[in-house]
N, C-alpha and C positions, 0 to 999 in steps of 0.2 A: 410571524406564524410559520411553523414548520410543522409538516407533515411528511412522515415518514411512508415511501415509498418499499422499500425493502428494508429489513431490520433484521441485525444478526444472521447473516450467511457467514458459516464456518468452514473454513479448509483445514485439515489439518494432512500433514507429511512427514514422512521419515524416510530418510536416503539421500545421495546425493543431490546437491546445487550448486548454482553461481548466486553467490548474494551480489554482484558486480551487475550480473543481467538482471537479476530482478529488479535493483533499483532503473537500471537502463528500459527495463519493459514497463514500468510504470511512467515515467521520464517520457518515450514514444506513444507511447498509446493516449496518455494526456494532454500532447502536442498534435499527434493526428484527431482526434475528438476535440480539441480546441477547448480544454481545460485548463486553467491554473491552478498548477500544483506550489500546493504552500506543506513544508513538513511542519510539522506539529512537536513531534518528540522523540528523537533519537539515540541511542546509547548503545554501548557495547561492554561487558564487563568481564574480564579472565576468572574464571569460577575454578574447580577443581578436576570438575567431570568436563569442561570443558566448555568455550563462552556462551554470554546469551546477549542476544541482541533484540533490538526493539526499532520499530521503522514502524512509524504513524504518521499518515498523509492526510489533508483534505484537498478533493478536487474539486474545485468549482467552476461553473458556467452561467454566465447570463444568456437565460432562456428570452425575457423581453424585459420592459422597463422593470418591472413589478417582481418578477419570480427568476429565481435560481435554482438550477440546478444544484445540489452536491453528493460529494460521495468521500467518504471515511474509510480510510483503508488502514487496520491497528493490525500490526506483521511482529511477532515474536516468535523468536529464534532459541533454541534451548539444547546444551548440550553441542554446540559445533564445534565441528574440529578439521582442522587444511589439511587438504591430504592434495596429491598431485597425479592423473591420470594420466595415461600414455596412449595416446594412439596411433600407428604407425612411427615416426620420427619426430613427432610433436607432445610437448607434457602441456597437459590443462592444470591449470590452479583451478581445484573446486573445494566444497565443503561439503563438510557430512553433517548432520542431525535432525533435528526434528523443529516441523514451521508449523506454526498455528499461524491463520490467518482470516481477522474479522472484518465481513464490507457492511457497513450501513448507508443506503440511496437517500437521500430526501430531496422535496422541495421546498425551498424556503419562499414566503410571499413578505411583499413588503408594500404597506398598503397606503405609503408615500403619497405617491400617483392615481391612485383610484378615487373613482367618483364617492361622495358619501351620499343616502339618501337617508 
């Protein structure tokens, strides 16, 4: 049984990033919160206007015997393009376009273990 705790929170962004950190801030944040990250579905495709990418995760946690935590994290990328930033004597690799990014929370129960009456 799952029951959705948050459903469809939207980000959406245009300008630059590191699609490098984002997968790394998902990566940490996972590991300090003591989730397992499993990817889901990933791709990248050379378009004309320039790539799009896809990065879908699910995190999971066991809350106790019975319930899990999880969270759904579906990230498309649209339109990116490398460009190189300079600041002082150092150049950054980033990228430019535009991020949608959808979370869904739930908790799942599993009623395994539970007593029946």
């Amino acid at each position: 049984e799952k029951q959705f705790v948050g459903k469809n929170f939207k980000i959406t962004y245009q300008g630059p990033f590191s699609i490098n950190e984002f997968y790394d801030t998902i990566s940490k944040w996972a590991h300090d919160n003591h989730y397992h990250l499993e990817i889901k579905d990933q791709y990248e495709h050379n378009l004309h206007e320039g790539k799009e990418m896809l990065y879908s995760v699910e995190l999971y946690r066991h809350i106790d015997v019975q319930s899990i935590a999880m969270v759904r994290l579906h990230s498309r990328f649209k339109e990116v393009k490398d460009m190189s930033i300079t600041t002082g004597q150092r150049k950054h690799r980033t990228q430019n376009g535009k991020v949608y990014i959808e979370v869904d929370g739930m908790v799942e129960r599993h009623k395994l273990h539970a007593w029946e009456n």
